[in-house]
C-alpha positions in Angstrom: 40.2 302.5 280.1 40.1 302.8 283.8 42.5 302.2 286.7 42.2 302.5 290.2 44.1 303.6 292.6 44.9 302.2 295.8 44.4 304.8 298.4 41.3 305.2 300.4 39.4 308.0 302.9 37.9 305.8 305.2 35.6 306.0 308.4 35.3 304.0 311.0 32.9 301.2 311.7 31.1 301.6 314.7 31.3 297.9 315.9 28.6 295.3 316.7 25.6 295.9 318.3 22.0 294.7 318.8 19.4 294.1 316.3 16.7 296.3 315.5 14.5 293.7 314.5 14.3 291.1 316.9 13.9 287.1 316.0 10.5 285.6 317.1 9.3 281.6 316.9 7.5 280.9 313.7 8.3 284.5 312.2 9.8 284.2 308.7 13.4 285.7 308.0 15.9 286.1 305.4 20.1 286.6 305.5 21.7 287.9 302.5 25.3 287.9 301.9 26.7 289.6 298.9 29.4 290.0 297.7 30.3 293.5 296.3 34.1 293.3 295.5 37.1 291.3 297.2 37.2 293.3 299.4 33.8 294.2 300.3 30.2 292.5 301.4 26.8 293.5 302.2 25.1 291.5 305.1 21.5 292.0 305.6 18.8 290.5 308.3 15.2 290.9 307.7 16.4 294.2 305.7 18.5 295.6 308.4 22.8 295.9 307.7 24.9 293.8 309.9 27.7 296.5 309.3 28.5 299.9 309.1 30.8 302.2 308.1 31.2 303.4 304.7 34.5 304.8 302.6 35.0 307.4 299.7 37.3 305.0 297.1 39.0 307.0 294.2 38.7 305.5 290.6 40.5 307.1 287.5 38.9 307.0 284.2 41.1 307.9 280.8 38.1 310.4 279.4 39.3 311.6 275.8 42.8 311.5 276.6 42.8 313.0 280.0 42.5 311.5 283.8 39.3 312.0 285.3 39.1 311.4 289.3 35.8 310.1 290.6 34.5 309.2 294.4 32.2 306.5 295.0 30.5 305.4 298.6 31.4 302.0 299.5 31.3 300.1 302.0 34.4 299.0 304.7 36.4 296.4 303.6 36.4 293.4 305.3 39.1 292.4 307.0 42.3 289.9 305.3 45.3 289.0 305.7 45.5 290.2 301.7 45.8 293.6 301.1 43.5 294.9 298.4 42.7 294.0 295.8 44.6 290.8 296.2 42.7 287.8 298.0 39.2 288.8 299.8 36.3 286.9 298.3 38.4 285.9 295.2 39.3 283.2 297.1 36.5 281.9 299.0 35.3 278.6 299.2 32.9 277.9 301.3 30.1 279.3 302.9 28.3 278.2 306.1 26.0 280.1 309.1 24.5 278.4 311.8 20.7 279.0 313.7 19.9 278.8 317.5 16.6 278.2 318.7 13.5 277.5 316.5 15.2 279.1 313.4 14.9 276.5 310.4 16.6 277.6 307.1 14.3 276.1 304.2 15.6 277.8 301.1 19.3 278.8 299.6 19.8 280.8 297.0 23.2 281.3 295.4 25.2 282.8 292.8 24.6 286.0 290.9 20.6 286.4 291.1 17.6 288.1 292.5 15.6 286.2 294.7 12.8 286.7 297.2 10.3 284.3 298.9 8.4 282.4 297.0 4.7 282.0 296.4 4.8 286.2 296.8 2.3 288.5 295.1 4.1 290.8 292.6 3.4 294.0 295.3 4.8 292.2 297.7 8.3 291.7 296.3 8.5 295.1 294.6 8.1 296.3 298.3 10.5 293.5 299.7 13.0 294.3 297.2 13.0 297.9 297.6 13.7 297.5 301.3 17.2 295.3 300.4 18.3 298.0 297.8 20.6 300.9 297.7 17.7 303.2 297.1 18.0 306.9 298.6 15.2 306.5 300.7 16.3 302.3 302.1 20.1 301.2 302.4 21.7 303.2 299.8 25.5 302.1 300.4 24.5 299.1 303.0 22.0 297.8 300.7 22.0 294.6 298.0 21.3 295.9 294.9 20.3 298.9 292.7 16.9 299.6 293.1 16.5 299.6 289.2 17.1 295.5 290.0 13.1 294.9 290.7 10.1 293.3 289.6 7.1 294.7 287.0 3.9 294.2 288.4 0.2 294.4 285.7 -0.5 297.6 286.3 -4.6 297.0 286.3 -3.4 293.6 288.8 -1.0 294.5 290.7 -0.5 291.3 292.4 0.4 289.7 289.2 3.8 289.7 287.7 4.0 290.9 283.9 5.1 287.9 282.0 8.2 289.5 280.5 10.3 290.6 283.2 13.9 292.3 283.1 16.2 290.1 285.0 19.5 290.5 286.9 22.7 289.5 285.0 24.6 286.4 285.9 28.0 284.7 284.6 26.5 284.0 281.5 25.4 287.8 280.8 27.0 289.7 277.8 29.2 292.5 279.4 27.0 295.5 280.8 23.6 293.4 279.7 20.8 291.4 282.0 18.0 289.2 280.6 14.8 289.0 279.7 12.5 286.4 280.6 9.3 285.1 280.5 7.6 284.6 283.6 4.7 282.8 285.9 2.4 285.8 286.2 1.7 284.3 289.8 4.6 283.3 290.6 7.2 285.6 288.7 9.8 281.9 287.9 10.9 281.7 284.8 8.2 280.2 282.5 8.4 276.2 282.6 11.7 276.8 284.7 13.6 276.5 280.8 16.2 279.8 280.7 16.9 278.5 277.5 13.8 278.7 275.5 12.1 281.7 277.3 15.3 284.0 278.4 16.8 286.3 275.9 20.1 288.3 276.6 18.7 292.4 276.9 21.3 293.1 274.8 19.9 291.1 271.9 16.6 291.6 272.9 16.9 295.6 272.5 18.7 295.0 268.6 15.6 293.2 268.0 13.4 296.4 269.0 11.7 294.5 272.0 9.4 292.1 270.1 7.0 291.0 272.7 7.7 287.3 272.9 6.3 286.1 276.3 2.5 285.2 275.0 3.0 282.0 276.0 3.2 283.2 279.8 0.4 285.7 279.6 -3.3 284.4 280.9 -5.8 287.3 280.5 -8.3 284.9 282.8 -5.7 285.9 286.0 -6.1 289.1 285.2 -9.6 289.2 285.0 -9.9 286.8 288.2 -8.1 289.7 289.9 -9.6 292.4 288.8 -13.4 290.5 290.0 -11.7 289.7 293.3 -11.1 293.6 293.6 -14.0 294.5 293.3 -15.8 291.6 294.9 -14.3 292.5 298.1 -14.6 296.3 297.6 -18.5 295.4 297.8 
């Protein structure tokens, strides 16, 4: 059992200011917008938080009989004319953003997922990912996600995803569980784009000691094309 309280020791957000990371004609960019709580969002440019200010928010857990205080690093809540935890997010919507300029927006993503552009080698989005996460050395409290949220690359082809991939749960998830999927080892979609058939819940998938069922997605010819490409261009 758990139950929070209401009080908060917040700071203070130190108000807009300019990018860090300027825009540029033709240069590709991503905005992510998460939602963390009610109360509370993450908005990211090209990596880089749109916000700042964090807060220290009190949660009581009922550990074998007794009340145990914890602190956790958030960040501020967003403005609303309800007071937490009423309202915020909970009762959103819609959700639009406009561009200026040259800026064309080619791809949405939406709901509770991982996502990162496509066509990417598997390196590439490890890196990409890492830089949206709440990692110690990236955004910690600003950031998207928990660093653990990533992708598995072949470790002798690095470029190549590993076609059975831990994903990030959704509103179909079993409490406290993710999925595991089979994946394009180029690509790192869902094999044949069917969650059904190639997408276990981790939960079940752990019960079942991990039984390796991907072998459909796995083409030892990529690997080896790789791995000749290496060295091809080391020579």
């Amino acid at each position: 059992q758990r139950r929070v309280r209401k009080a908060v020791v917040s700071t203070q957000s130190t108000g807009e200011g300019k990018l860090e990371k300027s825009c540029k004609d033709g240069e590709d960019f991503d905005l992510i917008f998460k939602v963390k709580q009610a109360h509370q969002f993450t908005w990211l440019f090209k990596a880089e938080p749109l916000q700042t200010g964090s807060q220290q928010t009190p949660i009581t857990k009922v550990v074998r009989g007794k009340e145990v205080t914890e602190y956790r690093t958030r960040t501020l809540n967003v403005p609303s004319p309800d007071e937490s935890p009423e309202g915020g997010a909970a009762k959103a919507v819609e959700f639009s953003f406009e561009t200026t300029g040259a800026a064309v927006v080619n791809r949405f993503a939406f709901g509770r997922c991982m996502a990162w552009p496509a066509n990417m080698p598997c390196n590439e989005t490890k890196a990409w990912l890492a830089e949206r996460s709440k990692g110690p050395n990236f955004l910690y409290t600003q950031g998207a996600h928990r660093l653990t949220f990533t992708v598995f690359c072949m470790p002798e082809a690095p470029t190549l995803y590993r076609p059975t991939q831990l994903l990030h749960p959704d509103e179909f998830s079993i409490p406290k569980s993710g999925w595991v999927c089979c994946v394009n080892m180029k690509t790192g979609a869902i094999w044949e784009g069917d969650k059904k058939k190639y997408c276990r819940q981790l939960a079940d998938w752990e019960t079942e000691e991990r039984p390796f069922f991907c072998e459909p997605a796995y083409d030892d010819t990529l690997v080896t094309d790789e791995i000749d490409g290496y060295f091809d261009q080391a020579v």
